[in-house]
C-alpha positions as CSV (number, residue, x, y, z in Angstrom):
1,X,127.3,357.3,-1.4
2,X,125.8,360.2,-3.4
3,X,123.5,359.9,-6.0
4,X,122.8,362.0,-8.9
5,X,119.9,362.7,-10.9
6,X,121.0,361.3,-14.7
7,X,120.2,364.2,-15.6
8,X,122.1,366.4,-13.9
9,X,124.9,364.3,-14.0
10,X,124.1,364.4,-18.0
11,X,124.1,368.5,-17.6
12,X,127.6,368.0,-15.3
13,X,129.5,366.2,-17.6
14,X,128.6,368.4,-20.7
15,X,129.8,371.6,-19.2
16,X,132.8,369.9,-18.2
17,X,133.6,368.4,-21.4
18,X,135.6,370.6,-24.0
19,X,133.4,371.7,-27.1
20,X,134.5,369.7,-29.8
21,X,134.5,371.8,-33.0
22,X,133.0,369.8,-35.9
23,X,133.9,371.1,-38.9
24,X,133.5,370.0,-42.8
25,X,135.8,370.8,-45.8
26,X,134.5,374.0,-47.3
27,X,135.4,375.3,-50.4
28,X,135.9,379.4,-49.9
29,X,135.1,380.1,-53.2
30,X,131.9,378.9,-53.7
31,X,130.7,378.7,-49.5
32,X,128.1,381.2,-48.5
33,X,128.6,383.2,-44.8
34,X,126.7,380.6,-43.1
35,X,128.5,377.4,-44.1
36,X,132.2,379.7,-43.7
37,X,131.0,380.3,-39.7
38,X,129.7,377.1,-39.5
39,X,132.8,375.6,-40.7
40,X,135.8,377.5,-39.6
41,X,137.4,377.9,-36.2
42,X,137.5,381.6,-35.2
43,X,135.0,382.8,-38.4
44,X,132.1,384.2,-37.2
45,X,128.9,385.8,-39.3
46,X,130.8,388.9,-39.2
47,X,134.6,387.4,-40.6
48,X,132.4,385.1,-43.1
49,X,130.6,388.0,-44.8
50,X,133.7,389.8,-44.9
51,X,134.8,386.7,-47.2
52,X,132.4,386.1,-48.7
53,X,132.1,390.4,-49.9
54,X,136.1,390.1,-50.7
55,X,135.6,387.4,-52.9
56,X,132.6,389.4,-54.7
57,X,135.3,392.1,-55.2
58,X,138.1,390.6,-56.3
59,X,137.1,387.3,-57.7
60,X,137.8,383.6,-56.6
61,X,140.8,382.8,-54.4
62,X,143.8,381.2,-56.0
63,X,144.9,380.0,-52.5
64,X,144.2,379.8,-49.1
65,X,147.1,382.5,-48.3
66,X,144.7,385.0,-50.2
67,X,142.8,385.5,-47.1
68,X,145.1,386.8,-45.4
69,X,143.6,389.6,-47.4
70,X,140.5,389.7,-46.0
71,X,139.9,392.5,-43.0
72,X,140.0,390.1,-39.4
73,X,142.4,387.1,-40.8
74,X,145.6,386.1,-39.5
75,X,148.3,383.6,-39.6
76,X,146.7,382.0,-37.0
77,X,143.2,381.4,-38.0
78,X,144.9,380.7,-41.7
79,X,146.7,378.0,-39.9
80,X,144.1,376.6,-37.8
81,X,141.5,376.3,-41.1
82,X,144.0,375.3,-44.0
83,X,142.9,371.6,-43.8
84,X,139.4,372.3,-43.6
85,X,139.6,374.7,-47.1
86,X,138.9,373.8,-50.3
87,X,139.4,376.2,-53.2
88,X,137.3,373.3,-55.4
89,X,134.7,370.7,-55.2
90,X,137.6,367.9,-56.3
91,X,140.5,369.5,-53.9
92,X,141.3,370.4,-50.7
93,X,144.4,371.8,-48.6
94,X,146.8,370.3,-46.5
95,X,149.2,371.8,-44.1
């Protein structure tokens, strides 16, 4: 029988296990780049400033469709994030 070192089999078992995205409800109109990239599946620093300068520009969002406006959105990432926006502190979107 083989043994392995714990911690290799530690090192193993974390490359073979999916990420896990861990994500918080974040309200788009008041987040700053950091907590949209932290938060958002497929928003990076890049997408997240681009919010965050688009919402400068044109005032707050009146829903989550409205980013669809933003340079780098699509359907998809729209879809993938609507349960984890908020366009309040009290509310936030479902499907």
């Amino acid at each position: 029988m083989i043994k392995l070192n714990p911690f290799i089999f530690a090192a193993i078992l974390m490359l073979t296990t999916p990420f896990s995205f861990a994500a918080e409800v974040v309200n788009i109109n008041t987040a700053d780049a950091a907590a949209l990239s932290a938060n958002l599946k497929g928003i990076g620093p890049k997408k997240a400033k681009a919010i965050v300068q688009y919402r400068k520009k044109h005032g707050k969002f009146k829903s989550a469709d409205d980013l669809l406006n933003v340079s780098g959105i699509g359907p998809k990432t729209l879809k993938e994030n609507k349960k984890w926006i908020a366009l309040s502190s009290k509310k936030t979107l479902k499907k």
